[in-house]
N, C-alpha and C positions, 0 to 999 in steps of 0.2 A: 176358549171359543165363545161361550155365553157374552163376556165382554168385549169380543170385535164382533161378534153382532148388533149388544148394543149399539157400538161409537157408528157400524153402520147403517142402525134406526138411526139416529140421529143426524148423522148430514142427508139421509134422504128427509127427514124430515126438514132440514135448514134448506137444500136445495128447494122442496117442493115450495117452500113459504118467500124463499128469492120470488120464483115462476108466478104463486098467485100474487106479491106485490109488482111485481112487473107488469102483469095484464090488467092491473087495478089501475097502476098508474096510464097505460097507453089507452085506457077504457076511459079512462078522464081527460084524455088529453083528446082523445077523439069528438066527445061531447063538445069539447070547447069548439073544435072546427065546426062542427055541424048546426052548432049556437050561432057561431059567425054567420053562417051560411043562410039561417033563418030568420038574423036580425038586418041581413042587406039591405031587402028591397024599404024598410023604412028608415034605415042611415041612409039610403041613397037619397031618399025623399029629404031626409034634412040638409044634405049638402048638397041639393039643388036649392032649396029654400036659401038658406046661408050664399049662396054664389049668387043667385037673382037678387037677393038685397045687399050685394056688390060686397062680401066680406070673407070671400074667398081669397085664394091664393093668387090670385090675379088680380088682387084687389093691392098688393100690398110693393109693386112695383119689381120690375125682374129680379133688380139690385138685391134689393132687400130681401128677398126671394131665395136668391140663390146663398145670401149670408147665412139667413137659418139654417139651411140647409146644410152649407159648410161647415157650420158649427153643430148642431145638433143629431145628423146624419149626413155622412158624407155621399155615404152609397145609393139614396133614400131612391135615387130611381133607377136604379140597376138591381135592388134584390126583393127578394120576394117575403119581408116582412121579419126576415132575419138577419143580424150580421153580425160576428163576433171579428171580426178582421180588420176593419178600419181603424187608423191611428185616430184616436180620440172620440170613437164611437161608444166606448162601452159595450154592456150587453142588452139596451135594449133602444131598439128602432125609433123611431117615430108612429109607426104602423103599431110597434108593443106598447108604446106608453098610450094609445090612442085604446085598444085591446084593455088597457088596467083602467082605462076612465071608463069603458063601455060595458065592459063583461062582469066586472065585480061590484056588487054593495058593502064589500068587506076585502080588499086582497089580503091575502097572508102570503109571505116571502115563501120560497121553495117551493113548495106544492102548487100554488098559485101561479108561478113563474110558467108552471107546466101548459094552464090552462091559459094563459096570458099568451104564449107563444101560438098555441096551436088557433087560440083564436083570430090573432094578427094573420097566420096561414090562410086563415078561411076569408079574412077581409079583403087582404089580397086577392083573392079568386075571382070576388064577386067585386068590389069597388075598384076604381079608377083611381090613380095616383093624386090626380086634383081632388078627386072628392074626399079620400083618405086627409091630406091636407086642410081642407074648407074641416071637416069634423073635429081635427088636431087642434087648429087655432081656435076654433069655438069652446074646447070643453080646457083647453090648458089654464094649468095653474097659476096665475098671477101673482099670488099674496096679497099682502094686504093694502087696501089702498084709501083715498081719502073717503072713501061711502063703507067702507067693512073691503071685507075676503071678496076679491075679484077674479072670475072667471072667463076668459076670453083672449087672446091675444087683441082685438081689436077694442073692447070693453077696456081693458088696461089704457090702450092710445088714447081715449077720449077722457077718460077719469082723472089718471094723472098728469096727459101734456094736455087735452083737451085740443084734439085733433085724430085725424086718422093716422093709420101708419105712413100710409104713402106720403103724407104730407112731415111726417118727421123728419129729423137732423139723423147724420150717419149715428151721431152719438146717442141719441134718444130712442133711436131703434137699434142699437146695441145692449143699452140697459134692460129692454123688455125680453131681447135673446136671452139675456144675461141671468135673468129670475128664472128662466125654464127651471136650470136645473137644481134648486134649493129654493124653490116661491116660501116656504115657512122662515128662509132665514134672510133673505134679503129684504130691504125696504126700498120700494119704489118712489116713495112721493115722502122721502124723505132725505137728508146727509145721509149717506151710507159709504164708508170707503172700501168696506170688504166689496161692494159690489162695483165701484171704480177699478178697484182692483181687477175685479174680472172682467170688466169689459175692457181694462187696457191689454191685457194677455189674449182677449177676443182679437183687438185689433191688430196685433203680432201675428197670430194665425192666417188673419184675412189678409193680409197687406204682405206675407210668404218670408216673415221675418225671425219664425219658429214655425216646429211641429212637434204635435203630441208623439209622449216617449213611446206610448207604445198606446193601443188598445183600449187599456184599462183609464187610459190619461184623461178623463173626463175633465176634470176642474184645470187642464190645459198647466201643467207642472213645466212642462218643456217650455212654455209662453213666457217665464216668470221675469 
């Protein structure tokens, strides 16, 4: 008897310690909405500033517009900051990677993913699908470029082609899609064939001559 008492201290003890890391977890993941929520009204002020000095998403021509979008989110304006379903979406949005450039000075994988999501939740509530985009293309990763580390989708257009987007070749605003997703490994303002490579499996996608195998298909395997 003394001994299934113990083994029953013990999963009450394992169950209780599930329960407190679960409301620790959903306690943090709460913050992060609420974070969102309180950092709106001055993201919204930046991506009116960024759209008044025409480097919005309306800036970049519908085409080209709707290419990102195809590639990088497919869903980007049908969900609300989440989507694990789309072929070739991955797990995270546009509205989440925008959420990992805003909400963290440090992400850490997993835990992070937690606050990352629920923040993207809270953007969505409070921002507008343009504005969420005008802050995307401003804070995205470029790599490196002929002046150092570049930040911006339209900073990128004018450094290495030295023009705006709108004014790019299908091909030249392929390659800057193309950095989204690896900006540490590709090189923009340089030969690079790994990233020919991806923009020709881009162009497969766009032109409905492949599709990702499933989901997970980010680097567009199906494309090849």
């Amino acid at each position: 008897m003394p001994r299934a008492s113990g083994r029953r201290g013990v999963l009450k003890l394992g169950a209780a310690i599930v329960v407190l890391v679960a409301l620790a977890i959903g306690v943090y993941g709460g913050i992060g909405y609420l974070d969102a929520l309180d950092d709106a009204p001055a993201l919204k002020k930046r991506a009116a500033g960024l759209i008044a000095a025409r480097r919005g998403p309306a800036d970049l021509t519908p085409r080209k517009l709707d290419q990102l979008i195809r590639v990088e989110d497919p869903s980007f304006w049908q969900h609300n900051g989440i989507d694990v379903t789309s072929s070739g979406a991955g797990i995270t949005t546009l509205t989440q990677s925008l959420a990992k450039r805003t909400a963290f000075t440090r992400f850490r994988p997993r835990i992070g993913k937690i606050r990352q999501t629920t923040y993207a939740l809270g953007l969505e509530r409070r921002l507008t699908k343009v504005e969420i985009l005008a802050l995307g293309l401003d804070t995205a990763q470029m790599g490196r470029g002929p002046k150092g580390w570049m930040q911006g989708v339209f900073t990128a257009s004018e450094q290495v082609f030295g023009k705006r987007p709108a004014d790019l070749s299908d091909r030249q605003w392929l390659r800057l899609v193309a950095v989204l997703i690896a900006p540490g490994t590709f090189r923009l303002s340089a030969p690079d064939a790994r990233l020919d490579e991806r923009v020709a499996r881009i162009e497969k996608l766009l032109d409905g001559r492949c599709r990702p195998r499933s989901n997970g298909d980010v680097w567009l395997d199906g494309c090849v």
